[in-house]
C-alpha positions as CSV (number, residue, x, y, z in Angstrom):
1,X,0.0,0.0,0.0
2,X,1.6,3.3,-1.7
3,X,2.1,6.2,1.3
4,X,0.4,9.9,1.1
5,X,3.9,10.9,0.2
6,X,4.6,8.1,-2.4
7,X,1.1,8.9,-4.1
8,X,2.3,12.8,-4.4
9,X,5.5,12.0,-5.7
10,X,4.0,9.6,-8.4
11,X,2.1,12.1,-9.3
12,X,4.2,15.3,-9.0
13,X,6.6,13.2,-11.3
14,X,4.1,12.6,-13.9
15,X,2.9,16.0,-14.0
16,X,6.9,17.1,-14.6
17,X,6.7,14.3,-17.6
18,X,3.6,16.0,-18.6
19,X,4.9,19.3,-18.5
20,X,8.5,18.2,-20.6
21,X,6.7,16.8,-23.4
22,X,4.6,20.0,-23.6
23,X,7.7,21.6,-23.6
24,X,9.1,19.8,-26.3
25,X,5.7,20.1,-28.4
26,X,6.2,23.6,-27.6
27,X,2.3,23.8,-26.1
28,X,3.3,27.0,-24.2
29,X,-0.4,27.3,-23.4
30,X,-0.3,23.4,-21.7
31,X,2.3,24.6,-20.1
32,X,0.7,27.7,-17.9
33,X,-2.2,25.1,-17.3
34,X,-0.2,22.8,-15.8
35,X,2.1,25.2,-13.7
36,X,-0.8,25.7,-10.5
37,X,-1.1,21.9,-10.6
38,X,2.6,21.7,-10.1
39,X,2.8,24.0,-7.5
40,X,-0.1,22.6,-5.6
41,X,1.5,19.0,-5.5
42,X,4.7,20.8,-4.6
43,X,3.1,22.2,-1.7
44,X,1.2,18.9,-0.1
45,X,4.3,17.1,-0.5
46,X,6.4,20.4,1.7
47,X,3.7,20.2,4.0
48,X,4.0,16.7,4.6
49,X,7.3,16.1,4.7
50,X,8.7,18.4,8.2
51,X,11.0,15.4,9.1
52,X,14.2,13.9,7.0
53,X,13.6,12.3,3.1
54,X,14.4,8.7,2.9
55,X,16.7,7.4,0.1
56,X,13.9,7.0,-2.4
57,X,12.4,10.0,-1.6
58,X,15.7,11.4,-2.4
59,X,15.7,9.4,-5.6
60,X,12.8,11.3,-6.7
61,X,13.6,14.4,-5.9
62,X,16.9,14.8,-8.0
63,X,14.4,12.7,-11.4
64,X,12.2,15.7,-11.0
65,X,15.2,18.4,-10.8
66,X,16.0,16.6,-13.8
67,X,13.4,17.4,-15.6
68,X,13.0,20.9,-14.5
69,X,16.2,21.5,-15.6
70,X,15.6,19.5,-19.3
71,X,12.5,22.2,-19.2
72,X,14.3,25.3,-18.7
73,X,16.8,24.5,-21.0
74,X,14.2,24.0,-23.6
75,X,12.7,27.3,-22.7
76,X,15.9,29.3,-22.7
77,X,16.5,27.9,-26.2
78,X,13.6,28.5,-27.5
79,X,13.6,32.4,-25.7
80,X,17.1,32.8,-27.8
81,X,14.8,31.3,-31.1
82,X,12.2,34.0,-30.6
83,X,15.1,37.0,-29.8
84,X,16.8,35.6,-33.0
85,X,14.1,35.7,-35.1
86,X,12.8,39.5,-33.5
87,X,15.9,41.1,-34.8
88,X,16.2,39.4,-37.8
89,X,12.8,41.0,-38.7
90,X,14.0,44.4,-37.1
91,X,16.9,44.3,-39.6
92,X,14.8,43.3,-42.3
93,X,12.3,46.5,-41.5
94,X,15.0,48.6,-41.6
95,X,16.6,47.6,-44.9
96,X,12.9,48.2,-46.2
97,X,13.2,51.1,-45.3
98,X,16.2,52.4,-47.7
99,X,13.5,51.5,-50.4
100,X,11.2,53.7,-49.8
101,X,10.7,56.5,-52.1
102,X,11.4,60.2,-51.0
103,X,9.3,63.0,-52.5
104,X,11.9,65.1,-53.2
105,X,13.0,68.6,-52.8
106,X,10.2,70.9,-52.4
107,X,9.2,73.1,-55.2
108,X,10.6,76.8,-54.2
109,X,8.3,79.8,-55.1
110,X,9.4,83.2,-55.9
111,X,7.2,86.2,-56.7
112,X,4.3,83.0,-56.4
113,X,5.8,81.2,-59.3
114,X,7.3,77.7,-59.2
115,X,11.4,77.8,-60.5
């Protein structure tokens, strides 16, 4: 018979297995849905846990900073895909903008007459 503890670990591990593959679907929106889940498992398990983590418990603990830390590195490249591509396009705005045609010198009146 699984422990309060084991049961929120099994499932504050699968929710962090969840949350990687949404990561690497890039399902940013899963993601945020996911994210008050985590942090209420996160929180049971804090609460219940005031004395000293077994071996296993342990165990568990460094799988799921694994795969926080899989997530974040995902993130982080996909934040430097997004900067990339941002000034790529601000580049590519402001060569547009040498094309752009100028309307010339104004005409210059003397006496009311255009020369």
């Amino acid at each position: 018979m699984r422990t309060e503890a084991e049961r929120l670990f099994e499932d504050l591990l699968e929710l962090l297995r969840q949350e990687e593959a949404l990561v690497e679907e890039r399902d940013y929106e899963g993601m945020e849905r996911l994210l008050p889940l985590l942090r209420e498992r996160i929180e049971l398990l804090v609460k219940g846990r005031g004395d000293g983590l077994s071996g296993v418990e342990r165990e568990r603990i460094e799988e799921m900073v694994a795969v926080l830390e899989r997530c974040r590195r995902s993130l982080e490249g996909r934040c430097h895909e997004v900067k990339g591509r941002l000034k790529d396009l601000c580049e590519g705005m402001r060569g547009l903008k040498g094309y752009v045609q100028t309307k010339g010198p104004l005409p210059r009146f003397v006496d009311r007459w255009v020369r």
